[in-house]
Structures are given as C-alpha cells and as structure tokens.
C-alpha positions, 0 to 999 in steps of 0.5 A, a space after each residue: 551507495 552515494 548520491 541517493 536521495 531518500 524517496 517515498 511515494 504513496 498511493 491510497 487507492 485507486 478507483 471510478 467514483 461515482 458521477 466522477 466525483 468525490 467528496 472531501 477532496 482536500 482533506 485526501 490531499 492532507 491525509 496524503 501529505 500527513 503520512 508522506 511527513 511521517 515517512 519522510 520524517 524518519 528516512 530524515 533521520 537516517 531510518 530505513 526504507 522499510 520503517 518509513 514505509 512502515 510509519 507512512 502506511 500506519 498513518 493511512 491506516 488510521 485515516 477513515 476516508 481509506 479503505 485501511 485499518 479505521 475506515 475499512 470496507 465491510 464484508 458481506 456480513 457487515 465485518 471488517 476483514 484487513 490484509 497487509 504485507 511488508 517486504 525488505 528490498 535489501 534483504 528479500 524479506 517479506 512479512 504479511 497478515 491476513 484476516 485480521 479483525 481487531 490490530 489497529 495497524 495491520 502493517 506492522 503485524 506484517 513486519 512482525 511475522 516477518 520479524 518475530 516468525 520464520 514464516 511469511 504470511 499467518 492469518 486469523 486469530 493465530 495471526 492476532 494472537 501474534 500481535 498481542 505476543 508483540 505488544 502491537 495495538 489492539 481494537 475492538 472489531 466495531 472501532 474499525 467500522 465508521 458511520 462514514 463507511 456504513 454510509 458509502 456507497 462508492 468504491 474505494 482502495 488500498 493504501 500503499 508505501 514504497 521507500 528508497 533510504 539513503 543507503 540506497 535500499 528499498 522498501 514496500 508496505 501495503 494495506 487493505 480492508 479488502 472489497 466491500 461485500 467480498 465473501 469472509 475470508 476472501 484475501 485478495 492480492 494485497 498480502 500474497 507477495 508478488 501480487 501486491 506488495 514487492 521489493 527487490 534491490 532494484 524496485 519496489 512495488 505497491 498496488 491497488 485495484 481488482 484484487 483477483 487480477 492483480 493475483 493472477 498477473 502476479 503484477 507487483 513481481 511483473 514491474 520488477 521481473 521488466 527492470 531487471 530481466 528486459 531491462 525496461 525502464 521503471 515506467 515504461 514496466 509499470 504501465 506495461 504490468 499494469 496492461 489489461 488490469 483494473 487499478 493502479 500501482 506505485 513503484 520506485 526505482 533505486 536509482 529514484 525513479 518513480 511511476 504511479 500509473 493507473 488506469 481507473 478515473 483516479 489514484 490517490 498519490 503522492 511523492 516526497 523527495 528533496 524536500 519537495 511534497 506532490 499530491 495528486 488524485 485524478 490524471 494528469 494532462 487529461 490522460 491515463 495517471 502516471 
C-alpha cells in the first residue's frame, strides 16, 4: 500500500478525578509525548505497527502516574495484579497475559505468548515462567508498588497503543494494573480479545474504563464489527460502541482515521502523525472527548 502515513495514537486512561481535578497535569502531557516518540521512533525507522505500539505501551508502563507495569493500582490485598494484550492487525494475531506479578513489561509477555506459544492468553506464574524462558525483564512484586500509588486516592486507567505502519498494517497493545481494590485474581477486559484490545486490516482498537462492561459489550470487536460490516465510519462506530459504557477508547483506521472518544470527565491521549505531536486529557470544545 501507498500513501499511508505511519500513525500512532495513545490512550493512558480514562476516568472522573475527584473535585475535577488532577495533579501534576504537565508531566502527564510529557509522559504521553515520551511514549508517542518512542512509537513514532520506530514506525520512522520503517518498524511494524505492532513494534511501535509495543515500544509505546512499555513506556507507559514504566511511567508511575498510569495505572500500567510501575504505578499500578493495588488489589484488595495490597498486591499488584497486571493484565495485557497485543493484537496483529495483518495477521489476525493475538498474544496476552494476565495475573502477572513480577515482568517489568507485561505488553511484551503478551507478544510473546503470541510469538513464542500457540496459545492467546496464559495467566499466572506459568505465564511468568514464560517470561523468564524469553528473557524478558523481571521485578520484585514490591518495585511495582509506589508510595505514589499507596497515597492515591482517585481513580485512574489503563494504558493503550494503536498503530498504522507504512505498509499500511495495523497494531493494538493495551495494558493494566486492573481496579484498585478488585478481588485477586479478577482480570478484567484488557487482555480478552475483542473486549479490550482488537485489530483487524481495517481498525484497531484500545480501550479503558469499567472493565466488566467493556467484556460484556465485547466493545473493542464492536468499533471493528460497525466498519466493516455496517459500513460506519471510524468515528461515528467508536462513539456508537461506546454507547451506554463507562470509559473511553482509542481506535484507528487504516485509511488514518483516528477517534478517541469518551465519555468520563477525561481520557489521557495523544495522537503522532506527519510529524506533528497532540496531546490532550480533558474534553475538547466543552463536550464529550473525541
């Protein structure tokens, strides 16, 4: 394919601060432009969709004010519970991890589950026994846990990648440390594919938001099942899929058409395309965001 400009769009979350307001807003903003660079970085170099969506979502990981990897919200047991998902547009592969304790970048256990296994989604210890066979990063479970997180009282999201390479294929990767105070064991819609986290050869899709809702909307597969079937434009089918949900999403076209609706009192998102950088977290124009 020809023509096609190499797009990436973020998401970190979506949620109802308390009193309407958040702290440290700025360094969000900067969070969100570091892993659009480290996306954008290498669809410049001619990488995959999936990779920069890969390398975007790891660095969101390792950003303490998301809800990913470091930073993530603690069960009702005082642990760290994390969940993600990587899906191939061009390929219809899927990789995901749930349950995970101690890998430093939950994203990229997921891709290797989709890489390395015949197999979708493995959870657990036997999913981080994986990691350790792949060489991927490894923490103690108490690096995970920040004095910033034990402090926080608000809610905040998941953390999300979709990508459009110039060959014209299409990527998602999404990652979270769940709800705070969630039950152990509880995995919400983040790595079941269809819910959380899809891609297709014509959308890919990242979502954030009531976990629980989300799975049984199976939301992410609804924004693609609109394009392609009703033949819905992107953001007409993101908004429509995101009807009656509490949260936001993230989709992106392969003709580079991009949505970030929502409809909670922000959404942390960016979009990189053309060389041009945009960050944004409440809504635009007064209204829902888009």
């Amino acid at each position: 394919m020809t023509g096609v400009t190499p797009t990436l769009v973020v998401h970190g979350g979506a949620g109802n601060p308390r009193d309407g307001r958040i702290a440290d807003e700025a360094a969000h903003q900067r969070a969100l432009a570091a892993a659009m660079e480290e996306g954008v970085a290498v669809l410049g170099a001619g990488g995959s969709a999936l990779d920069a969506a890969e390398a975007a979502v790891r660095s969101l990981e390792d950003c303490p004010l998301f809800n990913a990897g470091r930073g993530s919200v603690l069960t009702r047991e005082g642990r760290v519970e994390m969940d993600a998902a990587v899906m191939d547009g061009a390929a219809r592969r899927a990789g995901a991890c749930a349950h995970i304790t101690g890998v430093r970048h939950p994203v990229s256990l997921a891709r290797a589950v989709m890489e390395a296994t015949p197999h979708v989604l493995i959870v657990g210890a036997d999913a981080e026994a994986l990691a350790a066979e792949c060489g991927l990063e490894l923490e103690d479970p108490d690096w995970f846990v920040t004095g910033r997180e034990l402090a926080r009282q608000s809610q905040h999201g998941t953390v999300g990648a979709v990508a459009l390479d110039a060959h014209g294929n299409l990527a998602a990767a999404t990652s979270t440390g769940g709800v705070r105070g969630q039950l152990p064991g509880r995995v919400g819609d983040t790595p079941q594919i269809g819910a959380g986290t899809y891609a297709d050869d014509l959308v890919a899709v990242s979502c954030t938001g009531a976990g629980e809702q989300f799975i049984r909307a199976v939301a992410a597969h609804e924004v693609a099942a609109l394009v392609r079937h009703a033949r819905v434009p992107l953001i007409a089918a993101a908004k429509r899929a995101l009807d009656s949900l509490d949260g936001g999403l993230i989709a992106l076209g392969s003709d580079g058409s991009a949505a970030m609706p929502f409809n909670t009192g922000l959404m942390y998102r960016g979009q990189a395309a053309g060389g041009e950088f945009r960050t944004a977290i409440w809504p635009e124009g007064g209204g829902a965001g888009g």
